[in-house]
C-alpha positions in Angstrom: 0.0 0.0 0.0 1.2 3.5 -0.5 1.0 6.5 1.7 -0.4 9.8 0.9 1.7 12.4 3.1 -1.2 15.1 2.1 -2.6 16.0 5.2 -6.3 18.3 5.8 -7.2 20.3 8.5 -11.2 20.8 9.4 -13.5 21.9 12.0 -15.6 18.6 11.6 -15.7 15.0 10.3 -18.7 13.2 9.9 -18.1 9.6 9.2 -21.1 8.0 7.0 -22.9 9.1 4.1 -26.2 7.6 5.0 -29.4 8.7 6.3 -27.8 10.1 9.6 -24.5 11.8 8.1 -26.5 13.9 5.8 -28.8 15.1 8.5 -25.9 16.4 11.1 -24.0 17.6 8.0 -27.1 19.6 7.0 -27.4 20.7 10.8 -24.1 21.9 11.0 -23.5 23.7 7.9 -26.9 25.8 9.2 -25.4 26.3 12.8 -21.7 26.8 11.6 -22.0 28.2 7.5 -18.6 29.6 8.0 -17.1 26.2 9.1 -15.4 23.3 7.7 -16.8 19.9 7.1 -16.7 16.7 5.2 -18.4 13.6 5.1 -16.0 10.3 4.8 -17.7 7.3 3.7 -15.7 3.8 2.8 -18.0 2.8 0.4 -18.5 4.4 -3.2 -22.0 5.7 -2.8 -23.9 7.6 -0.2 -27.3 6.0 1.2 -25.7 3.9 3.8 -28.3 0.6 4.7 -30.4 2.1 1.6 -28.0 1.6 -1.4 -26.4 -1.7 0.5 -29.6 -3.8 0.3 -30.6 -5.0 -2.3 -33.0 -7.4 -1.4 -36.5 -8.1 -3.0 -38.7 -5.3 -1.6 -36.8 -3.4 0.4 -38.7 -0.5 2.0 -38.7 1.4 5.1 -40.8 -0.1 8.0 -41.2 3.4 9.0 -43.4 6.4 7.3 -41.2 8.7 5.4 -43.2 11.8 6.7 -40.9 11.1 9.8 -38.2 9.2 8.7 -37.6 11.3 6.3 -35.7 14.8 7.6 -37.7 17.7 8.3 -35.8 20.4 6.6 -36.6 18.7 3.6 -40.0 16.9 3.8 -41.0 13.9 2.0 -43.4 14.9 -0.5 -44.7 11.6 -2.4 -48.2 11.0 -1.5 -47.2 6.7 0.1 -45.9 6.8 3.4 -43.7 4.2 3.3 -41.1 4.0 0.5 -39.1 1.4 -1.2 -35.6 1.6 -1.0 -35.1 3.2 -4.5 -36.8 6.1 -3.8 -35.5 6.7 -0.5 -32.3 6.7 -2.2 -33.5 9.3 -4.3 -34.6 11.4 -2.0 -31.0 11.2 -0.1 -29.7 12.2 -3.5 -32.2 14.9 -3.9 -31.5 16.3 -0.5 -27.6 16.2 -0.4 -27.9 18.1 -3.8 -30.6 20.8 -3.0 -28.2 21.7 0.4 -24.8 21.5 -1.2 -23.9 18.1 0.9 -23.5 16.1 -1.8 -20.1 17.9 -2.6 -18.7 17.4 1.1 -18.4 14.0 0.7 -15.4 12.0 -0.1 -16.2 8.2 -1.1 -14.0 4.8 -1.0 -12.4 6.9 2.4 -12.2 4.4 5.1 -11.8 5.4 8.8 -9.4 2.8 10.3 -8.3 4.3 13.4 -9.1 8.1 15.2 -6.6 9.2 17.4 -6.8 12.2 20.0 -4.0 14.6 21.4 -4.8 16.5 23.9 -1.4 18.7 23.1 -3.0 19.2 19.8 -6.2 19.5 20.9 -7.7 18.0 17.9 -8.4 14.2 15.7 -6.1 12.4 13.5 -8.2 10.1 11.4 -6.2 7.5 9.8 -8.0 6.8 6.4 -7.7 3.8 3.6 -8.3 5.8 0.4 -8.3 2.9 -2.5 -5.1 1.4 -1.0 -3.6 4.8 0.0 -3.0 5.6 3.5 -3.6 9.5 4.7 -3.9 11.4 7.6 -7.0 13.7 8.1 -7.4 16.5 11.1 -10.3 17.5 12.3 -11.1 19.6 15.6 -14.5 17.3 16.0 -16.1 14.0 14.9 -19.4 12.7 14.6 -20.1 9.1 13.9 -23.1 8.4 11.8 -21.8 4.7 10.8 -25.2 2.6 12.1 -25.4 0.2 14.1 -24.5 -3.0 12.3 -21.4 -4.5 10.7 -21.5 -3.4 6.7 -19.1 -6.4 5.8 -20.3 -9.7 7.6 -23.9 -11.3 8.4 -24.7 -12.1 11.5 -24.4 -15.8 12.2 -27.3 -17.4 12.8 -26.0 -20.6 13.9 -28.6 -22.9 12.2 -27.7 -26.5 12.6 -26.5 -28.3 9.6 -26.6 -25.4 7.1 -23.3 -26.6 5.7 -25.4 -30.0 4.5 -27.7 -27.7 2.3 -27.2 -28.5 -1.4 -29.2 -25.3 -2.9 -28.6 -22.0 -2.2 -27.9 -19.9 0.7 -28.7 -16.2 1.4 -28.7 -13.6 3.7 -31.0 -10.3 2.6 -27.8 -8.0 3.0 -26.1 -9.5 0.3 -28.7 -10.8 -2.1 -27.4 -11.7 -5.5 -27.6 -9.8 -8.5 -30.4 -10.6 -11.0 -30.8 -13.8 -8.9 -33.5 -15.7 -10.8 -36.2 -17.2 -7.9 -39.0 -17.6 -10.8 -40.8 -21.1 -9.9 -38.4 -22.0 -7.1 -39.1 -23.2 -3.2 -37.9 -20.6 -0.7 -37.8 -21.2 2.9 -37.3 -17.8 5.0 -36.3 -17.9 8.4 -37.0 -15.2 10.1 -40.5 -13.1 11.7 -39.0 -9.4 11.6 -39.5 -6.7 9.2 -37.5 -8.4 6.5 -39.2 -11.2 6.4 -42.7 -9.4 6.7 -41.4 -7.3 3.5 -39.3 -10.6 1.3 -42.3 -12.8 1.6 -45.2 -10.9 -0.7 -42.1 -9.8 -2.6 -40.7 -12.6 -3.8 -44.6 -14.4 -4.0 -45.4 -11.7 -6.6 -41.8 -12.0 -8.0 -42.6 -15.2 -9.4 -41.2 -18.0 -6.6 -43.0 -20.7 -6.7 -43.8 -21.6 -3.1 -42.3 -19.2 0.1 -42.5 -20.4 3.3 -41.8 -18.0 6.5 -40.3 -20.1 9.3 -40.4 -18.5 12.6 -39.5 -19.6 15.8 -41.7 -17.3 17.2 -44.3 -14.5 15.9 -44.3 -10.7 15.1 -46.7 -8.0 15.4 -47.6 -7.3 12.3 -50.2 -4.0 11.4 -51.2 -2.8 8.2 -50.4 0.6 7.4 -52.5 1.7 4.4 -50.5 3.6 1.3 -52.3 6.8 -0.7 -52.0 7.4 -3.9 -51.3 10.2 -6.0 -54.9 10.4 -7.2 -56.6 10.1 -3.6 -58.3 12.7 -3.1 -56.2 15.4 -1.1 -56.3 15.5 2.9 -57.8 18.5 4.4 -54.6 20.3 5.3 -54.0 19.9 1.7 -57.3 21.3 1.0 -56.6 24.4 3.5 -53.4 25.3 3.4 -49.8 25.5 1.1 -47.7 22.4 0.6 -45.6 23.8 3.3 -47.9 24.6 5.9 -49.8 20.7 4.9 -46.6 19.0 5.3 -46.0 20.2 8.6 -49.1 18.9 9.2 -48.6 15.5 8.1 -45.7 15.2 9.9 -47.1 16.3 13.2 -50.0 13.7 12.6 -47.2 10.7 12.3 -45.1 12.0 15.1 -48.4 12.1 17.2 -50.2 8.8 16.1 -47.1 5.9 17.3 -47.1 8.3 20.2 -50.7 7.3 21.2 -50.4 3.8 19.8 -46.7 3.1 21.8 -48.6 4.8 25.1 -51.7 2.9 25.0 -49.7 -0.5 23.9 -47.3 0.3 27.2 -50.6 0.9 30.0 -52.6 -2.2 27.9 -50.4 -4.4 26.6 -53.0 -7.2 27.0 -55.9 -4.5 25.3 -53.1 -3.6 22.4 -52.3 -7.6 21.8 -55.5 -8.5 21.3 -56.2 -5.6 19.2 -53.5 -5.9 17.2 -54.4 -9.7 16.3 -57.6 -9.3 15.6 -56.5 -6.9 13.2 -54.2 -9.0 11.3 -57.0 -11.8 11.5 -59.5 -8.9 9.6 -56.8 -9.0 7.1 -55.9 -12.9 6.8 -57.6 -14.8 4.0 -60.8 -16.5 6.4 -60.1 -19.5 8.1 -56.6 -18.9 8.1 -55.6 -20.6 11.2 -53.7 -17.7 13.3 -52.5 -19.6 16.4 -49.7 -19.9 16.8 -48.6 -18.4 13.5 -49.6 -14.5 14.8 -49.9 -15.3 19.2 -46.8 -13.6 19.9 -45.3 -14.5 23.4 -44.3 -10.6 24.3 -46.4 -7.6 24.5 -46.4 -5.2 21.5 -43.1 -3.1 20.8 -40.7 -5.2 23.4 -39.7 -5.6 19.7 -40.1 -3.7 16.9 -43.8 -3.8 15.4 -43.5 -4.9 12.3 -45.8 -2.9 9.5 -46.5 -3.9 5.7 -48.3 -1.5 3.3 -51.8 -1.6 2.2 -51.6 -5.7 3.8 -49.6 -7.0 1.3 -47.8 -9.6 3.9 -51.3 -10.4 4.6 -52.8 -11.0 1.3 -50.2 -12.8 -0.2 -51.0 -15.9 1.7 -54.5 -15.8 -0.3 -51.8 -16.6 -3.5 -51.6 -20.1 -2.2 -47.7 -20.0 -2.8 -46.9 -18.5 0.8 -47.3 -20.3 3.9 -45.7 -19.8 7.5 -45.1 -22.2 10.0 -43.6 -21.8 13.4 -41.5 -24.3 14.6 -37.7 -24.9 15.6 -34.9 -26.5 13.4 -33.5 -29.9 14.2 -31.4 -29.5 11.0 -30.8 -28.6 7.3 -30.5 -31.1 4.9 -29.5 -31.4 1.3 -32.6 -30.5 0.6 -34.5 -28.3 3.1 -35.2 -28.0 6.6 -36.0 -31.2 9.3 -37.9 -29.3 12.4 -37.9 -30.3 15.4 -42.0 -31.3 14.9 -40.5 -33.9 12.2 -41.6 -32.1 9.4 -39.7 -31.4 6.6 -39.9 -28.3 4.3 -38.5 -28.8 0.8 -36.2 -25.7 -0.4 -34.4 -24.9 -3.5 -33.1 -21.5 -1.4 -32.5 -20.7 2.4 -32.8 -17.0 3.0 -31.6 -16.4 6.7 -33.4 -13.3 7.8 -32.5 -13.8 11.3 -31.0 -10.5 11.7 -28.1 -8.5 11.7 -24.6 -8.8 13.0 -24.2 -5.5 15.4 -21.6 -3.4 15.0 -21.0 -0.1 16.9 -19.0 3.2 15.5 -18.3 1.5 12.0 -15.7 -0.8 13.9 -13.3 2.1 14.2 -10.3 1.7 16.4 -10.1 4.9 19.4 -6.8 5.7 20.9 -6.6 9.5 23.4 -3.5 9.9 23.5 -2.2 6.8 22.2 -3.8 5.0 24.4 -6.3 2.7 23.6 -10.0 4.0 23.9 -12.5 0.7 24.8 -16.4 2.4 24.3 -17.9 -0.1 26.0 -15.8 0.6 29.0 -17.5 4.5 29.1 -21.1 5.8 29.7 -23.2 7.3 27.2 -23.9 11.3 28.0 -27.0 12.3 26.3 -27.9 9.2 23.9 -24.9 11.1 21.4 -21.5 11.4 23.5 -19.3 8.7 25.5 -17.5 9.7 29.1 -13.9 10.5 29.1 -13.5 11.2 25.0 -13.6 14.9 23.7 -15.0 16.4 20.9 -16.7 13.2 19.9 -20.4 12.4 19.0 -22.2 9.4 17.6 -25.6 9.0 16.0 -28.3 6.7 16.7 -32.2 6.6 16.3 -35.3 4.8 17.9 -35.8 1.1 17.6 -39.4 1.7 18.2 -40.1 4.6 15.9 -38.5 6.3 12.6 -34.5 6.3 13.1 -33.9 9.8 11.8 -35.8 11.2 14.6 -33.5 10.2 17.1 -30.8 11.2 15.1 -31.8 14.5 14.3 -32.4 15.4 17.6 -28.6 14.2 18.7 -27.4 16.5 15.8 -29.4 19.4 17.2 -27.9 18.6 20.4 -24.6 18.0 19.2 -24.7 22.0 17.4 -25.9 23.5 20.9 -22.5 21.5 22.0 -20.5 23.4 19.7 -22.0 26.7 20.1 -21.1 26.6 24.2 -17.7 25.7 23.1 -17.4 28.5 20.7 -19.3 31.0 23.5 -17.1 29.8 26.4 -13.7 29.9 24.5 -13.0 26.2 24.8 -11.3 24.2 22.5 -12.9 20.5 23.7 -15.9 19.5 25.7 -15.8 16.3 27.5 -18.5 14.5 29.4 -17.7 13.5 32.6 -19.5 11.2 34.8 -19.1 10.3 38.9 -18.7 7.3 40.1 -22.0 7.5 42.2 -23.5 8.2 38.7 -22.1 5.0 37.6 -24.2 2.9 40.1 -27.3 1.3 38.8 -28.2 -0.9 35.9 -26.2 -0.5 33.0 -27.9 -0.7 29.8 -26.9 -0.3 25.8 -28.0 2.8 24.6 -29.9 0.7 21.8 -31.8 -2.2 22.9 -34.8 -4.7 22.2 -35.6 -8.1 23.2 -34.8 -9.7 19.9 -32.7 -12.2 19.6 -29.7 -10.9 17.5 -29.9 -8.1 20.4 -29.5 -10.1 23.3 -25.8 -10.8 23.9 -24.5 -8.3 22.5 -24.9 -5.4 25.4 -20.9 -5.8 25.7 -20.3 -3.8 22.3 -21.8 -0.8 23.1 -21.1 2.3 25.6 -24.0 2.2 28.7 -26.7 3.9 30.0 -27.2 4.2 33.6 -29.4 6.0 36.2 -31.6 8.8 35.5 -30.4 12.7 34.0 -28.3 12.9 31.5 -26.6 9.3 31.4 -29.6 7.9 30.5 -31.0 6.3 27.8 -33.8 8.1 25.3 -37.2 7.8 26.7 -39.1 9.1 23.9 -39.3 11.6 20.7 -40.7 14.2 22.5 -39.1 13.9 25.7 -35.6 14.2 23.5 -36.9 17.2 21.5 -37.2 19.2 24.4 -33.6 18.2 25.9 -32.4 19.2 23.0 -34.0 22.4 22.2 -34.0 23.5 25.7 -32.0 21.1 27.8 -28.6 21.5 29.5 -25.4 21.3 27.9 -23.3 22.1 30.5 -24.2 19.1 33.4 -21.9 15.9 32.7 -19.7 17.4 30.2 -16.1 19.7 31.1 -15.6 22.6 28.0 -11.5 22.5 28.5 -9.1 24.9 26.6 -5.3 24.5 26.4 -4.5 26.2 29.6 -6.1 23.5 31.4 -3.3 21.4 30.4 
C-alpha cells in the first residue's frame, strides 16, 4: 500500500454518508456556515443501509413523513417508501443543500486518534489502498449500528449440508432468478414481513416464512397520488400541509406506543384481531400471529396496504412456526418432524451488530474501549472529547432520534465557541455509575440479546440515561442543559 503524506485540517468530520451523516451535516453547515466539514464514507456511494440492500422489496418499515428529515419533507403522497426512492430522496437532499459535494467516497476510517497537546483528531483513512492522515477539531459518527461487511451468524444446525442456495438479505445476489423456485425464510421481523409478498409476486414458486416465534404485524395503508387530497392539503400551502402530516405521524405511534405500554394485553389482542381482519378467512392464526411478548418489546412490524397479509390468499406462501433440528441437502427437518423442501435458504434472522463503524479509538495513544465509558445524552461517550455518535429509535423512525442528537450536538458546539473552549468532554461520577447498566440501543430480539458488551452504557436517570421518547428528546435538545456531565477545556487546562 502507498501512503499519501497530504494532510487536511477541518472543523468537523462526519463519518457515514447515510441517512444520519446527511442530517448532522445539514445541521451543522446551518449552525456553523462559515465552518469546515466533510463527510467520509468507505464505500462508493452515499445511502448507507439504503444503497447496500438490495433485497426483493426493500422498503422502510417506518413512514417517510418522519423518517424522512424535516428540513426537507418527504413529498410523495405513500408513506412508506421502497428503498429506490429513498435513495433518491438522499440524492435529492444532499444536492438541494450542497452536501452532496462534502463528501469523499472509498475513504475508510481505520483508526481516530486524540492529542490532547493538539487538541484536535487524526483520522487515519484507507483511500483505495492509500494511507492518509485527516485532522479535524471534531467527529461525529453516523456509521449505524450494524457490521456493513459480515452477516450475523445465525448458527442454524446443519446449514453446511444444504445442497441449494444460501442467502442472507444484506447481500442478495444480483439478477438472482427465484421464478418457480421453493424458498424457505427464516426469520419473523420486518425483512421477512417485507421478502415474503415480494418474492410471491416475483414469481417463486412456493415461500415459506419459518419463525420460531411470531411478530406483530399491522397494516399501514398507502395513498395514492390520485386520492383525493387531505384537508390540510385542501386548506393550506404544501408547506404549511406537510408540517401537518408530519405532526399527525409523530403524534399517532405516540398514542399507539402509550396505550400498547398501559394495555399491553388490550393492544395484543387488538393488534391480532386486526391481522386476522386481514388474513384470507379460516386462516388458522394460532400460533402463526400469538406472539409471546407484548407489542413493541420488539419492533412492530408494519406492511403497506396488507400485502404480507394478502399474499397468503396466492396459495404460494405459507408460515409455520416451529424450531430446526437440521438442514438437509434439501431443506429443513424441524424439530415437529416435518420437513420443508427448499431450492433456497434465505436467513433473515437479523443483523450482526456493529458499533462506530468498527473504528479503532486511541486519546492519546492510548487505547479507547467504548464499552468501558457511559453514554452522555444518547450522542456522546464519558472520558472522549469532541466526539459524538448518532443513533435513532428502535421503536419509531430512526432519523428522529438522530436528528435530535445533531441538534444537540450543534448547541455543543455553540457553548464551546461562546465559552472559548477548544474541547468538551463528558464526565461522569462514580455514584452516577451505580445502577443498571444498559446499551444505549436495545430490544428483546434475539440478534440483540448478547451483544450489550459492544456498546457504551446507559445508567441512572439525567443525563446518562437512555432516550425515553421523541418528544421527551426534543425538548432536551432544544432547551436542555449542555453544560451538566460534560467539562468545556481549553489548552491552559493542560
Amino acid at each position: 500500500m502507498t501512503t499519501d503524506t497530504t494532510s487536511q485540517d477541518f472543523d468537523v468530520i462526519i463519518v457515514g454518508a447515510g441517512i444520519s451523516g446527511i442530517n448532522i451535516a445539514y445541521r451543522i453547515q446551518e449552525a456553523f456556515p462559515n465552518s469546515s466539514y466533510a463527510i467520509l464514507e468507505g464505500r462508493e456511494k452515499l445511502g448507507g443501509t439504503w444503497s447496500l440492500f438490495r433485497y426483493p422489496g426493500l422498503r422502510s418499515d417506518s413512514d417517510l413523513h418522519t423518517f424522512g428529515f424535516p428540513f426537507n419533507p418527504w413529498k410523495k403522497s405513500n408513506p412508506i417508501a421502497t428503498g429506490e426512492s429513498i435513495v433518491e430522496y438522499l440524492h435529492e437532499t444532499a444536492g438541494k443543500y450542497g452536501i452532496d459535494r462534502k463528501i469523499r467516497f472509498r475513504h475508510k476510517v481505520e483508526h481516530l486518534e486524540w492529542s490532547t497537546k493538539q487538541q484536535r483528531w487524526r483520522l487515519d483513512v484507507d483511500h483505495d489502498g492509500a494511507k492518509k492522515s485527516i485532522w479535524s477539531k471534531f467527529i461525529v459518527m453516523g456509521t449505524g449500528y450494524y457490521d456493513y461487511d459480515e452477516p450475523r451468524d445465525a448458527k442454524i444446525p446443519g446449514l453446511q449440508n444444504f445442497n441449494g442456495q444460501t442467502i442472507h438479505p444484506q447481500f442478495w445476489p444480483e439478477k438472482l432468478d427465484y421464478s418457480g423456485k421453493k424458498i424457505v425464510v427464516i426469520g419473523s421481523g420486518a425483512t421477512t414481513v417485507t421478502l415474503l409478498p415480494a418474492l410471491v409476486n416475483g414469481g417463486a414458486g412456493k415461500v415459506t416464512m419459518l419463525q420460531r416465534s411470531p411478530s406483530y404485524v399491522l397494516n399501514m395503508p398507502q395513498r395514492q397520488a390520485t386520492d383525493p387530497p387531505l384537508w390540510h392539503q385542501r386548506l393550506f400551502p404544501e408547506w404549511i400541509s406537510l408540517k401537518i402530516l408530519r405532526f399527525e405521524h409523530l403524534i399517532a405511534p405516540t398514542i399507539l406506543i402509550t396505550f400498547c405500554g398501559i394495555f399491553p394485553k388490550i393492544a395484543s389482542y387488538v393488534l391480532r384481531r386486526l391481522a386476522k381482519s386481514e388474513l384470507p378467512p379460516n386462516f388458522e392464526m394460532d400460533p402463526h400471529f400469538n406472539p409471546t411478548y407484548n407489542p413493541f418489546e420488539q419492533r412492530l412490524c408494519f406492511c403497506p396496504d396488507a400485502d404480507f397479509f394478502r399474499c397468503f390468499a396466492s396459495g404460494r406462501a405459507d408460515i409455520v412456526t416451529d424450531t430446526i433440528d437440521t438442514v438437509t441437502e434439501t431443506g429443513i427437518q424441524l424439530n415437529s418432524k416435518r420437513h420443508l423442501d427448499a431450492d433456497i435458504i434465505v436467513t433473515a434472522t437479523g443483523l450482526k451488530l456493529s458499533i462506530l463503524g468498527k473504528t479503532s479509538i486511541s486519546v492519546d495513544q492510548t487505547p479507547f474501549h467504548p464499552p468501558d465509558h457511559f453514554v452522555w445524552r444518547s450522542c456522546m461517550i464519558s472520558s472522549l472529547p469532541n466526539f459524538a455518535f448518532l443513533t435513532g429509535y428502535t421503536d419509531l423512525s430512526w432519523t428522529l432520534g438522530s436528528d435530535t442528537s445533531s441538534r444537540l450536538i450543534c448547541r455543543v458546539m455553540k457553548q464551546m465557541q461562546a465559552s472559548g473552549s477548544t474541547s468538551a468532554v463528558p464526565v461522569i461520577t462514580e455514584d452516577e455509575t451505580k445502577g443498571e447498566k444498559i446499551p444505549p440501543l436495545y430490544l428483546s430480539s434475539t440478534y440483540f440479546k448478547g451483544c450489550e458488551n459492544i456498546f457504551p452504557k446507559c445508567v441512572g436517570t439525567g443525563v446518562w440515561r437512555k432516550r425515553r421518547g421523541f418528544w421527551t428528546d426534543w425538548w432536551a435538545a432544544t432547551f436542555g442543559s449542555v453544560t451538566k456531565g460534560i467539562e468545556y477545556r481549553s489548552m491552559s487546562d493542560y
